[in-house]
Legacy VTK file of the C-alpha trace (Angstrom):
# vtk DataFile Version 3.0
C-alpha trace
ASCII
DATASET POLYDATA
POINTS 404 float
36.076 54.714 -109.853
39.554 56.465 -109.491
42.528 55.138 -111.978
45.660 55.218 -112.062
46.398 58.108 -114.390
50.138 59.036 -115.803
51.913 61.559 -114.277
53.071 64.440 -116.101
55.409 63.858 -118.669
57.414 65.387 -121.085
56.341 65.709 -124.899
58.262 63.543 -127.216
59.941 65.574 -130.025
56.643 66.960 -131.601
56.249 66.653 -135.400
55.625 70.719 -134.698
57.401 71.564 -138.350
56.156 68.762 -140.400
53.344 68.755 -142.719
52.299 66.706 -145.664
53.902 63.746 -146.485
56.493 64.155 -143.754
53.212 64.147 -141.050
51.737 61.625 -142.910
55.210 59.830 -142.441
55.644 60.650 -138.672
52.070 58.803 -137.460
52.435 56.226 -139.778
55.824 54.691 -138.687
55.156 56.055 -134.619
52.047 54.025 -134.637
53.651 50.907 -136.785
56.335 50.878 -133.886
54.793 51.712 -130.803
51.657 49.926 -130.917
51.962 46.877 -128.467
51.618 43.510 -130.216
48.435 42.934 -128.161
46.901 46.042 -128.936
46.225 44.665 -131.924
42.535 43.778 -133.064
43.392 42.011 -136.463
45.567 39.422 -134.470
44.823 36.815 -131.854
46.569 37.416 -128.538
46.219 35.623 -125.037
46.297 38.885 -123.482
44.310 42.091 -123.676
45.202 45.570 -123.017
44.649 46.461 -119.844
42.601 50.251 -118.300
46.058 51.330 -117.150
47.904 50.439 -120.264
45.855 51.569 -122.414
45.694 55.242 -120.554
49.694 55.187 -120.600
49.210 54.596 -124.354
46.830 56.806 -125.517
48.934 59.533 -122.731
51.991 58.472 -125.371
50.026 59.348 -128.617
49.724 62.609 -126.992
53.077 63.181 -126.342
53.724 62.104 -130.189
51.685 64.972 -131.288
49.109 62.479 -132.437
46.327 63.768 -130.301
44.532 67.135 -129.760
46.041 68.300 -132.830
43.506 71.375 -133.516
43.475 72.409 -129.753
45.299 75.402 -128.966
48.558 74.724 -127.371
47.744 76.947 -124.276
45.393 73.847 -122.978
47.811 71.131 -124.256
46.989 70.710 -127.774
48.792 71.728 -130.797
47.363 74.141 -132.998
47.412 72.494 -135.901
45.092 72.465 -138.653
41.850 70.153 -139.682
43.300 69.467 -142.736
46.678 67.847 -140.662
44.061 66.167 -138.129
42.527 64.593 -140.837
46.100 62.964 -141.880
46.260 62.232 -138.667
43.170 60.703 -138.484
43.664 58.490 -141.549
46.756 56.754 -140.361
44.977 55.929 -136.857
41.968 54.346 -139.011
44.547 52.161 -140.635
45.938 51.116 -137.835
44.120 48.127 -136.035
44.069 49.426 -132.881
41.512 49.902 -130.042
38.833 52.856 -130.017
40.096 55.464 -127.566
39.343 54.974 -123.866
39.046 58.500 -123.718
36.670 59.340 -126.738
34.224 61.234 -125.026
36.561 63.779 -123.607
38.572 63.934 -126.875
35.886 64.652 -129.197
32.782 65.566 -127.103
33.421 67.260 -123.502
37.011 68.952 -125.264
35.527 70.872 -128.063
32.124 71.983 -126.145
34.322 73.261 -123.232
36.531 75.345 -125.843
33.187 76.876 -126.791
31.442 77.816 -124.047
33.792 77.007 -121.139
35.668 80.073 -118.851
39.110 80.280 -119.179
40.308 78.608 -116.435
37.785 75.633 -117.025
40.118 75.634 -120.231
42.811 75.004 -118.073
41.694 72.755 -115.622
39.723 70.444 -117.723
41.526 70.200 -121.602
45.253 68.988 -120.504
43.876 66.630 -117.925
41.964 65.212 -120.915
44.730 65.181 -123.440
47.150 63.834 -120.641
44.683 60.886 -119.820
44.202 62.120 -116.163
41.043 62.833 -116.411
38.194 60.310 -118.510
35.000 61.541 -119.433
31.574 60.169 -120.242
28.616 61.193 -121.442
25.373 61.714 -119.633
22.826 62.941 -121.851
19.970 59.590 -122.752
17.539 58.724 -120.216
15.486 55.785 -119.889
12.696 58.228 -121.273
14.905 60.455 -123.198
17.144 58.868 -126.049
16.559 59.935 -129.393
14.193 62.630 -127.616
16.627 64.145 -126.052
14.258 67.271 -125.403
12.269 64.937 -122.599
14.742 64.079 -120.340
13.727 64.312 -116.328
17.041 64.478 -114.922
16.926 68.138 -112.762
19.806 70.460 -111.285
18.117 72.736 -108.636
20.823 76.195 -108.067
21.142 75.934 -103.866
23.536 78.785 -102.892
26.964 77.804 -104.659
26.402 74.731 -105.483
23.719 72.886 -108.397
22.046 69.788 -106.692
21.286 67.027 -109.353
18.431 64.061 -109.509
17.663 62.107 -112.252
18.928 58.718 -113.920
20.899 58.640 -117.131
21.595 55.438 -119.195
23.632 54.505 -121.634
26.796 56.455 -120.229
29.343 53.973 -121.742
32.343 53.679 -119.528
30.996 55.900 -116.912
32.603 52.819 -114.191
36.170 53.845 -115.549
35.692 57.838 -115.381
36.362 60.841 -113.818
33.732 63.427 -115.070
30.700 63.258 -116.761
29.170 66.045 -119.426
25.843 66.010 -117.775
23.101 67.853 -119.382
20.594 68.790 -116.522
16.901 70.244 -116.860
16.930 73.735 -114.687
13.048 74.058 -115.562
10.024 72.170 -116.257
9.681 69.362 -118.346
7.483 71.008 -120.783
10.012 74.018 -121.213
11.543 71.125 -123.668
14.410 73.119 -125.039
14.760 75.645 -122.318
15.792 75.507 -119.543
18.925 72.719 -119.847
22.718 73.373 -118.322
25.637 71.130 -119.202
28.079 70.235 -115.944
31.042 68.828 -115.982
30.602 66.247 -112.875
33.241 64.620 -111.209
32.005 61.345 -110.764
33.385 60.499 -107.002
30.899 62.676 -105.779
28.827 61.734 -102.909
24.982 60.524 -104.151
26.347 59.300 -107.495
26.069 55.537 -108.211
27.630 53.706 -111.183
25.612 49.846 -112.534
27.191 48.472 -115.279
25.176 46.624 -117.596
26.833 43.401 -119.604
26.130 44.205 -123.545
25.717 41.576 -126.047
29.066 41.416 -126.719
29.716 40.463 -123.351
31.475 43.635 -121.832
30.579 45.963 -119.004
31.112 49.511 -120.135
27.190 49.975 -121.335
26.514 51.707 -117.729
23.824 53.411 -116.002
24.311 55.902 -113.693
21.843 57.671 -110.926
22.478 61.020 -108.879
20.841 61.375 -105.724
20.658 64.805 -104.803
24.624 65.198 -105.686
26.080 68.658 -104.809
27.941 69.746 -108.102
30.115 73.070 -107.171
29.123 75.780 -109.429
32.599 76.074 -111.156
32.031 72.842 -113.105
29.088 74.596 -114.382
29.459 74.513 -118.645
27.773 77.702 -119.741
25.032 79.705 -118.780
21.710 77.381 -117.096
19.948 78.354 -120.759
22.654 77.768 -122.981
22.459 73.521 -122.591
20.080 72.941 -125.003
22.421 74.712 -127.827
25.768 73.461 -126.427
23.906 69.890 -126.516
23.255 70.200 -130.332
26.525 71.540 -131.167
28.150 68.196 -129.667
25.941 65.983 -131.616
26.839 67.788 -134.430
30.364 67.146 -133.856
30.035 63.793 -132.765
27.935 62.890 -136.249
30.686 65.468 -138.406
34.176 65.340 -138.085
34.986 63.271 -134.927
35.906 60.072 -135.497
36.964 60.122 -138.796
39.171 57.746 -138.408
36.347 55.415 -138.882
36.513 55.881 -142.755
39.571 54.365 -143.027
39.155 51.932 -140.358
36.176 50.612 -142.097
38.202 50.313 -145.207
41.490 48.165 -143.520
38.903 45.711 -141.950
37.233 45.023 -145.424
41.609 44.590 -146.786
41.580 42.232 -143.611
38.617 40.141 -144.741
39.809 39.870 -147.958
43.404 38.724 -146.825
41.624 36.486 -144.406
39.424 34.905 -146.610
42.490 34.177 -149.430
44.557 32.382 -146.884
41.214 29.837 -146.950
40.601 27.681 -149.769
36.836 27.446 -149.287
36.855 31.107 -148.595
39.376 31.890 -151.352
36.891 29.956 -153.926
34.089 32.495 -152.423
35.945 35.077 -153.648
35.438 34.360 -157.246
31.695 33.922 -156.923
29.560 37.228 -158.244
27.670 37.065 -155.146
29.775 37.818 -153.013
32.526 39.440 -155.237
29.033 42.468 -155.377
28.370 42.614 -151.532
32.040 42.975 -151.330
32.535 45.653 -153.752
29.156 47.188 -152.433
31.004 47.822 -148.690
34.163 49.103 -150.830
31.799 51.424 -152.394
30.199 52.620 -148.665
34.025 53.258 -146.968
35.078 55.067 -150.359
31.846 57.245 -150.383
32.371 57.862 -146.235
35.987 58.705 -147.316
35.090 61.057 -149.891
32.304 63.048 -147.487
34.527 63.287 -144.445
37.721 64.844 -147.022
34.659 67.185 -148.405
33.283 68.281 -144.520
37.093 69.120 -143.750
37.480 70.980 -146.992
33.855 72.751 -145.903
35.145 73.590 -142.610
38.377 74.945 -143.572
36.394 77.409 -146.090
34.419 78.522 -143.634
31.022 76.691 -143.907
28.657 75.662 -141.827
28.067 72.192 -141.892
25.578 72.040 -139.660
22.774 68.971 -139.677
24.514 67.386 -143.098
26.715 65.578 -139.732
23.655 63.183 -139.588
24.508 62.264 -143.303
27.903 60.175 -142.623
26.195 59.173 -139.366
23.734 57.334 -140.963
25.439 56.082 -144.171
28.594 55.096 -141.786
25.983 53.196 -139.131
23.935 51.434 -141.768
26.971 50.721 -143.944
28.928 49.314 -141.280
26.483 47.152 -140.275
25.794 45.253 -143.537
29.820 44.665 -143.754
29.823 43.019 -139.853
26.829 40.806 -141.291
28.367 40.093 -144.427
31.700 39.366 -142.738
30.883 37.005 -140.739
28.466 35.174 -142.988
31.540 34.469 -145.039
33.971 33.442 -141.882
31.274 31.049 -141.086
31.695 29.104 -144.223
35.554 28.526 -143.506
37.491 25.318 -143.709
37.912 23.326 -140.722
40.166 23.589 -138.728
40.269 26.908 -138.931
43.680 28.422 -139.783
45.470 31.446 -137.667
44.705 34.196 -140.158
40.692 33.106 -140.073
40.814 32.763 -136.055
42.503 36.377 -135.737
39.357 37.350 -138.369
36.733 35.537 -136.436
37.432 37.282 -133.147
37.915 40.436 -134.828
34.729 40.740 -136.760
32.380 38.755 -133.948
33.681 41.655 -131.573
33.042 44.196 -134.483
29.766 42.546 -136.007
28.435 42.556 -131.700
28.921 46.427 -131.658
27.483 46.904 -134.926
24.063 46.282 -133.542
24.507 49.439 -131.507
25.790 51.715 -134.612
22.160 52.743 -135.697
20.738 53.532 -132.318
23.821 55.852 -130.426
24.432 59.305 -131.399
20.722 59.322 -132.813
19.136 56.249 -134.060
18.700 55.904 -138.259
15.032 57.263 -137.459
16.008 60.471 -135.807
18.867 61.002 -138.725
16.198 60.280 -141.382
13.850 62.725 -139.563
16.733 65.624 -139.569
17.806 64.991 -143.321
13.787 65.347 -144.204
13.213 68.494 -142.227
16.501 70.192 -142.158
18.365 69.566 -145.186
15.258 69.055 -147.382
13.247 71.117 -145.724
10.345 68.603 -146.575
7.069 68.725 -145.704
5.644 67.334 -142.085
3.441 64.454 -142.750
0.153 64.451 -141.125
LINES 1 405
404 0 1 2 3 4 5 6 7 8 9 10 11 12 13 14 15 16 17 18 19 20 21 22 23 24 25 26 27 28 29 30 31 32 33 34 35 36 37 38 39 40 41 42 43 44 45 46 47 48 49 50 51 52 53 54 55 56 57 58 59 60 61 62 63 64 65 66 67 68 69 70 71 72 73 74 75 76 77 78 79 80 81 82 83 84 85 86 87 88 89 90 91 92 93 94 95 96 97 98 99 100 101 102 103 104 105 106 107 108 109 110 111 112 113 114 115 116 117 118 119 120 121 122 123 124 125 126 127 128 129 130 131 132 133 134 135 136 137 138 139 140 141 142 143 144 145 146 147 148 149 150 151 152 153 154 155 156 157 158 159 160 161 162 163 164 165 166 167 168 169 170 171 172 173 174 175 176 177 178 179 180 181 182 183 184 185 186 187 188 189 190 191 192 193 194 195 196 197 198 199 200 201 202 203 204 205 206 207 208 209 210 211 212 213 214 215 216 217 218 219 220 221 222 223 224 225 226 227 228 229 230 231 232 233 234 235 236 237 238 239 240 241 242 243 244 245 246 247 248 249 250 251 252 253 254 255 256 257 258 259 260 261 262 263 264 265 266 267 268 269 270 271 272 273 274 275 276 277 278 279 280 281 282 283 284 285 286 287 288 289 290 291 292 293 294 295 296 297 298 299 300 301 302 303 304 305 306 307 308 309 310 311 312 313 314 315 316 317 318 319 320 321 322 323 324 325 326 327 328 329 330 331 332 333 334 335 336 337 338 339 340 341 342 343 344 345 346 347 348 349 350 351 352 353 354 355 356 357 358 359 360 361 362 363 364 365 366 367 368 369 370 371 372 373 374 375 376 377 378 379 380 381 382 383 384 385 386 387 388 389 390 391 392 393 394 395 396 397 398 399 400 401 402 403
């Protein structure tokens, strides 16, 4: 599927000389002021953003310097430091806004390309990402191949100048709306396991490549899977050398389960202010408040954001010294999936016990954490189900013993 994408535009005056506070300052009232009333998840609104809106918005938190912060400026970012991404990062999380459209090729596709992509893949691929003219997803899990990453069937056969790709790949979310896919291909046997893999970066109007959506529990579309039928991918949107797929492949995940989307932190914490504020403009719910069982759970799920909080602040501080942080990613990962989850449930446990009728604070709640508590589901199983994290904290990190 093509979109409409922005054209090129001019940056708005970029925050290039603040830091700090002032930084801090900049996203917080840019966000408070530009963020369409109906963008808004803790309200209720008859309308909902639309694809081409939202890319002209997240194109405009670009141009505010609120996006691609640590990229070099050469490929559109702004060469700023973790540290300022994480400020960043917090006022976005206390924002109720949408998750980006464009997540995949922000935090995934964008750094893997900056470490094993040519220069002028650089070029080509990182602006049209930061610009919104390009979206990614991600086409790693196969029917036979999630958590097992290591199994998957899906081959890419070298034919002259071009790679010619077969295979299936599921659980590409919001592969209908984009315009490349980070494919990681098998360029030997099945058996070679780690071996043997290349990363592409497909464009996804290709002839032989064909997009089902698949309607998730919370009732949207973008859970997709997508099958290539002997598609002809040209040899320049090759990522890396044919061996180097398997390595690139773990260095995303360990991004994905590190520092992207830290946001979350803090976005976990303003939807546990927003069930509090919804639940005191309820008198049954307000009363709820005051009982110890629930006063515990609550103060449990303020515990889990301020712990996520703490370790995110701690990897950035890591990173900026100089460590490797390596498989402690699957750490926040789980606590974050797990954590999360036990909020949705507990959230809407206590919406369900609301007076009738309902008033407009506890309907804006209701939609919000039904949507929220829907996804939740999913938390434990993508990026690595709370098995495979368990399995990775037991052999890696504390380098226990394999069980018989």
């Amino acid at each position: 599927m093509t979109l409409a994408a922005p054209l090129r535009q001019p940056r708005d005056t970029a925050p290039e000389e603040l830091s700090g506070a002032a930084l801090r300052s900049h996203a917080r009232s840019w966000l408070d002021s530009n963020l369409p009333a109906h963008f808004r998840t803790d309200r209720l609104s008859p309308e909902k953003p639309s694809i081409d809106e939202t890319i002209a918005w997240e194109a405009a938190m670009h141009r505010a310097g609120l996006v691609g912060i640590t990229w070099p400026k050469a490929y559109g970012g702004f060469g700023r430091s973790l540290r300022e991404h994480l400020v960043i990062s917090q006022e976005i999380g206390r924002t109720a806004m949408p998750e980006s459209l464009n997540s995949i090729g922000k935090e995934l596709a964008g750094p893997i390309i900056q470490a094993v992509g040519t220069e002028e893949q650089k070029l080509t691929y990182l602006p049209a990402i930061l610009e919104m003219r390009e979206i990614w997803c991600q086409g790693f899990s196969e029917p036979e191949a999630g958590s097992d990453l290591a199994a998957l069937r899906t081959r890419a056969e070298r034919d002259g100048n071009v790679w010619r790709i077969n295979g299936q790949k599921i659980w590409t979310s919001g592969a209908h709306n984009s315009q490349r896919c980070l494919l990681l291909a098998r360029t030997g046997t099945v058996e070679d396991r780690h071996r043997g893999l290349c990363l592409f970066a497909v464009p996804m109007d290709l002839p032989g490549i064909r997009v089902n959506t698949i309607r998730s529990i919370d009732g949207k579309d973008s859970f997709c899977e997508v099958f290539f039928d002997n598609v002809e991918v040209d040899e320049k949107d090759a990522l890396g050398l044919p061996d180097e797929g398997w390595n690139a492949a773990i260095r995303v995940l360990g991004i994905e389960r590190a520092t992207n989307r830290m946001h979350r932190a803090w976005r976990f914490d303003s939807e546990i202010a927003h069930l509090v504020s919804a639940c005191k403009s309820d008198p049954r719910l307000s009363a709820l408040l005051d009982d110890g069982y629930y006063r515990r759970r609550i103060g449990a799920s303020v515990g889990d954001a301020e712990v996520l909080k703490s370790y995110v602040e701690t990897v950035v501080e890591a990173l900026v010294s100089g460590e490797s942080i390596g498989s402690r990613g699957s750490l926040a990962k789980l606590h974050w999936s797990e954590a999360h989850q036990r909020f949705a449930a507990l959230a809407i446990e206590l919406l369900s016990k609301a007076s009738l009728p309902h008033g407009d604070a506890v309907k804006a709640a209701i939609a919000r954490f039904e949507t929220i508590y829907l996804h939740s589901r999913a938390e434990t199983i993508f990026a690595g189900t709370s098995e495979i994290q368990l399995g990775i904290i037991a052999d890696r990190i504390l380098q226990l013993p394999k069980g018989k």
